[in-house]
C-alpha positions, 0 to 999 in steps of 0.5 A, spaced: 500 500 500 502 506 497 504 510 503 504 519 505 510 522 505 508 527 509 507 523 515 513 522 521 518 516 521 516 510 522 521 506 526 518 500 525 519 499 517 522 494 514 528 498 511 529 500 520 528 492 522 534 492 516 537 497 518 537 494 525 539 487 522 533 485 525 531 482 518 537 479 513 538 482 508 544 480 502 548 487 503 551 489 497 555 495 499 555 498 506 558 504 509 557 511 515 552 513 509 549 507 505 546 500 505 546 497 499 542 490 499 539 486 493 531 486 493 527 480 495 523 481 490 526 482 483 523 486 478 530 486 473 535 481 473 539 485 477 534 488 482 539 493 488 535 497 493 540 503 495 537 506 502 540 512 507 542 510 514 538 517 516 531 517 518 528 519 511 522 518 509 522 520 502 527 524 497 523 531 499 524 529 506 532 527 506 533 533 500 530 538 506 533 535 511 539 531 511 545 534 511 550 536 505 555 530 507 548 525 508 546 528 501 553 527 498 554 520 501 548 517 498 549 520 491 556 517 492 554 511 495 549 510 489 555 511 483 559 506 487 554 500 487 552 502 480 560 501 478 562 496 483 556 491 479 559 493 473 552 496 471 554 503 467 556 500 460 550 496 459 547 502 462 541 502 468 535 505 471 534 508 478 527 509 481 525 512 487 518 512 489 515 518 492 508 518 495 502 514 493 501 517 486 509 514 486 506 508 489 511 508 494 510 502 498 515 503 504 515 510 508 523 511 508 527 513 502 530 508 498 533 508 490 532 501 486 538 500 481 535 495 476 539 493 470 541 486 466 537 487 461 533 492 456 528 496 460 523 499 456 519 505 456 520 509 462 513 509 463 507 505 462 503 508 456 495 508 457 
C-alpha cells in the first residue's frame, strides 16, 4: 500500500528492522552513509535497493533535511554500487518512489538500481 510522505518516521519499517539487522538482508555495499542490499523481490535481473542510514522518509524529506555530507554520501554511495556491479556500460535505471501517486510502498527513502537487461519505456503508456 502506497504510503504519505508527509507523515513522521516510522521506526518500525522494514528498511529500520534492516537497518537494525533485525531482518537479513544480502548487503551489497555498506558504509557511515549507505546500505546497499539486493531486493527480495526482483523486478530486473539485477534488482539493488540503495537506502540512507538517516531517518528519511522520502527524497523531499532527506533533500530538506539531511545534511550536505548525508546528501553527498548517498549520491556517492549510489555511483559506487552502480560501478562496483559493473552496471554503467550496459547502462541502468534508478527509481525512487515518492508518495502514493509514486506508489511508494515503504515510508523511508530508498533508490532501486535495476539493470541486466533492456528496460523499456520509462513509463507505462495508457
Amino acid at each position: 500500500m502506497a504510503i504519505d510522505p508527509t507523515l513522521s518516521y516510522d521506526d518500525d519499517n522494514i528498511f529500520a528492522k534492516i537497518l537494525r539487522s533485525e531482518i537479513p538482508n544480502k548487503t551489497v555495499y555498506e558504509d557511515e552513509w549507505v546500505l546497499a542490499f539486493h531486493d527480495i523481490n526482483p523486478q530486473a535481473p539485477d534488482h539493488i535497493l540503495v537506502i540512507p542510514k538517516g531517518r528519511y522518509v522520502s527524497w523531499d524529506d532527506f533533500s530538506a533535511k539531511a545534511s550536505a555530507a548525508e546528501i553527498a554520501g548517498f549520491v556517492r554511495g549510489v555511483g559506487h554500487v552502480a560501478r562496483e556491479a559493473g552496471m554503467v556500460e550496459p547502462g541502468y535505471r534508478l527509481l525512487a518512489n515518492i508518495g502514493k501517486d509514486g506508489h511508494q510502498e515503504v515510508p523511508h527513502l530508498h533508490v532501486h538500481i535495476f539493470a541486466g537487461k533492456p528496460l523499456g519505456p520509462m513509463l507505462m503508456r495508457s
